[in-house]
C-alpha positions as CSV (number, residue, x, y, z in Angstrom):
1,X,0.0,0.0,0.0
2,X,2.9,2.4,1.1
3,X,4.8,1.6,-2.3
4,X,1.6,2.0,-4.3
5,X,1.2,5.8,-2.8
6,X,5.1,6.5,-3.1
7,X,5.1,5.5,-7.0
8,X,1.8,7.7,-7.0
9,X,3.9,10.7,-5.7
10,X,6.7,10.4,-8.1
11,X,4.6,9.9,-11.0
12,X,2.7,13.3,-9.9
13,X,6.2,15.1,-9.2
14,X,7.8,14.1,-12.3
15,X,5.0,15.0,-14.4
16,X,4.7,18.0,-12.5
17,X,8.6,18.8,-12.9
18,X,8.1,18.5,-16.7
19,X,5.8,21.6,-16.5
20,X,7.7,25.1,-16.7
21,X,5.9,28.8,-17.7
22,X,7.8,28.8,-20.6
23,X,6.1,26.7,-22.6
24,X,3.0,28.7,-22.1
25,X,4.7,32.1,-22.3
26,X,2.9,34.3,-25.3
27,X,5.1,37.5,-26.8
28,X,5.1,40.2,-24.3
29,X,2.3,42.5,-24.1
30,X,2.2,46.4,-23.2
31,X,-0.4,47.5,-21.4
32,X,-0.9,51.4,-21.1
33,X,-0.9,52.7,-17.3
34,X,-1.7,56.1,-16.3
35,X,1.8,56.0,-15.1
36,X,3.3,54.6,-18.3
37,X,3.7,51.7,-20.3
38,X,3.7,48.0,-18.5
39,X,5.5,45.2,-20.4
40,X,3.6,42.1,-19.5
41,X,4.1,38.5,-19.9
42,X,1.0,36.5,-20.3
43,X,0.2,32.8,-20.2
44,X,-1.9,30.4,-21.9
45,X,-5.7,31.7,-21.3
46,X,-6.1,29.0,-18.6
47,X,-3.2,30.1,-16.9
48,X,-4.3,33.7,-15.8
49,X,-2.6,33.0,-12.2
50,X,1.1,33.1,-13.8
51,X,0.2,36.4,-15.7
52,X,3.2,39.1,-14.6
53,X,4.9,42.2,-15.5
54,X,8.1,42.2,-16.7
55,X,8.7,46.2,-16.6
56,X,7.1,48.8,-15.0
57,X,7.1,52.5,-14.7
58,X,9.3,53.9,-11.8
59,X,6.9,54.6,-8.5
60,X,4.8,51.3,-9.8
61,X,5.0,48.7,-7.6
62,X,5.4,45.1,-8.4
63,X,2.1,44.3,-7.4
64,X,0.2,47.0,-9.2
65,X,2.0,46.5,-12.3
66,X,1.2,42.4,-11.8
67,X,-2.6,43.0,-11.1
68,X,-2.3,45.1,-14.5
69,X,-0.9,42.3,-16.2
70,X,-3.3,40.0,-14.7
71,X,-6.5,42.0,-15.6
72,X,-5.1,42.4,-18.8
73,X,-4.8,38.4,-19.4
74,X,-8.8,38.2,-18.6
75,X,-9.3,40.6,-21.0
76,X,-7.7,39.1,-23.7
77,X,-9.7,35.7,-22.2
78,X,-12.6,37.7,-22.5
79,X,-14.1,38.2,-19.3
80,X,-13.7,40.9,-17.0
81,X,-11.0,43.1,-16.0
């Protein structure tokens, strides 16, 4: 039983292990800000949770300029922002 479980939980980690962002990644996006342009790479349209900037405007936090790229992922998904 204790085998069975443990071959369970490698299967799941390798096949977990063979899954990286990259091969999800789409071309970088810019998104307009207030503040200034926001370089965003988005995911696969089912992936929405790995959405992220990858340049902000100085004074733009991290997290603003994430929940930017994030909205901007359900956009493109077609639901709302």
């Amino acid at each position: 039983m204790v085998t069975k479980k443990l071959i369970a939980l490698g299967a799941l980690a390798v096949s977990l292990a063979a899954c990286s962002p990259q091969q999800f990644e789409s071309a970088p996006v810019t998104v307009d800000s207030p503040q200034g342009p926001v370089t965003c790479q988005l995911y696969t349209k089912n992936m929405l949770d790995w959405d992220r900037s990858t340049d902000r405007p100085n004074g733009m936090s991290v997290t603003e300029a994430d929940n930017l790229c994030r909205a901007e992922g359900r956009r493109q998904q077609g639901g709302s922002s």
